[in-house]
C-alpha positions in Angstrom: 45.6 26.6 -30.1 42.2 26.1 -29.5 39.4 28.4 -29.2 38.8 27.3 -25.4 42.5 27.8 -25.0 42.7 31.0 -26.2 39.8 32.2 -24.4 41.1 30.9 -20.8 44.4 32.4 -22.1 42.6 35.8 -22.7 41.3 35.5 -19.3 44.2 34.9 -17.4 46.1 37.6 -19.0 43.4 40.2 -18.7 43.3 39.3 -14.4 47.2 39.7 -15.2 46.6 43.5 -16.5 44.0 43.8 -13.8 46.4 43.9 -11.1 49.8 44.7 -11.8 51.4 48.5 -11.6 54.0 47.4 -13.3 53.7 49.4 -16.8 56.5 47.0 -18.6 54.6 43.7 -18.0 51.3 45.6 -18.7 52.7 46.3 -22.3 53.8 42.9 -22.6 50.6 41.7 -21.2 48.7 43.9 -23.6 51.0 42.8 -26.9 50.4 39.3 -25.9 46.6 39.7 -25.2 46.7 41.5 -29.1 48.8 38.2 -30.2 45.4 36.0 -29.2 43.0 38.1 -30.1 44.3 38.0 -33.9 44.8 34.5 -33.8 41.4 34.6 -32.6 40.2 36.3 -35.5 38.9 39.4 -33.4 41.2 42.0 -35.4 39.0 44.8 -33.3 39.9 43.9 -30.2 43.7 42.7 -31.3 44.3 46.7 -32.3 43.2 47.4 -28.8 45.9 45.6 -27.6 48.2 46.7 -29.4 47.6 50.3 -29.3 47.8 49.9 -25.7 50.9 48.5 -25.4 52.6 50.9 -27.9 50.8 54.0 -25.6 52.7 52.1 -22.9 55.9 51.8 -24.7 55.9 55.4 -25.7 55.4 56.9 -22.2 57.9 54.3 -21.0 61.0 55.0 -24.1 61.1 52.3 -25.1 61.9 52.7 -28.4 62.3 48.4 -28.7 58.8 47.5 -27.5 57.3 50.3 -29.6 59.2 48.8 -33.2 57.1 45.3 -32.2 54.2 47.1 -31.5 54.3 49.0 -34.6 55.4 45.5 -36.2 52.2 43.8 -34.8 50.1 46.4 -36.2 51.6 45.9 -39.3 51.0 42.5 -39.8 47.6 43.1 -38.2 46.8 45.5 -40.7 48.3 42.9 -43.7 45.6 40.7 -42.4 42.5 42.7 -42.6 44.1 43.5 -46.0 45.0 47.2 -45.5 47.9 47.2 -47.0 48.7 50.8 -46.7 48.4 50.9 -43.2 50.5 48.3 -43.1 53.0 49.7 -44.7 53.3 52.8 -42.7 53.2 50.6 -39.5 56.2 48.3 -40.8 58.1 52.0 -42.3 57.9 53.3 -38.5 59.3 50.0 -37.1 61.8 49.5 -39.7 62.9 53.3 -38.8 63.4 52.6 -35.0 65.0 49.2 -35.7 67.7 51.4 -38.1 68.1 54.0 -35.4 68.5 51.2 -32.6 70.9 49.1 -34.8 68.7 46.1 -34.9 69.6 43.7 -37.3 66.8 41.1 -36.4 64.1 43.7 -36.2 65.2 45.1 -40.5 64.8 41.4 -41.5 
């Protein structure tokens, strides 16, 4: 994806965020905001995005969203080359995958 791309794709997703109430599309909106913003390169703002979304996702119970989050943060944090962090970011994912029974989410 091109940097133009991802910019009017940042764009249209924050005017998403904007104006919805709706706090599940807000976290997905958020997540997928953090998705361009690493691909982007801006690991800053990228951790924004995905904090948000996991905030969301923790006020909401939703114990799914928040193993990606912590998943995306992971692999964030592998990228900047922290690889503590993301170790304890993948352990707490791998955790609520085991406890939800997801197969796809321990791979």
């Amino acid at each position: 994806m091109s940097q133009r791309m991802s910019e009017e794709k940042i764009k249209q997703l924050k005017d998403i965020v904007k104006k919805s109430k709706d706090k599940q599309l807000l976290s997905s909106a958020y997540a997928d905001l953090g998705k361009l913003y690493l691909t982007c390169g801006n690991f800053t703002s990228a951790e924004e995005m995905y904090r948000k979304a996991l905030t969301i996702n923790e006020e909401l119970g939703m114990k799914q969203g928040m193993a990606s989050q912590y998943g995306n943060l992971g692999i964030l944090y592998k990228t900047r080359g922290d690889l503590k962090a993301a170790e304890e970011m993948y352990r707490k994912s791998l955790a609520i995958n085991e406890e939800l029974g997801r197969k796809e989410g321990m791979a």
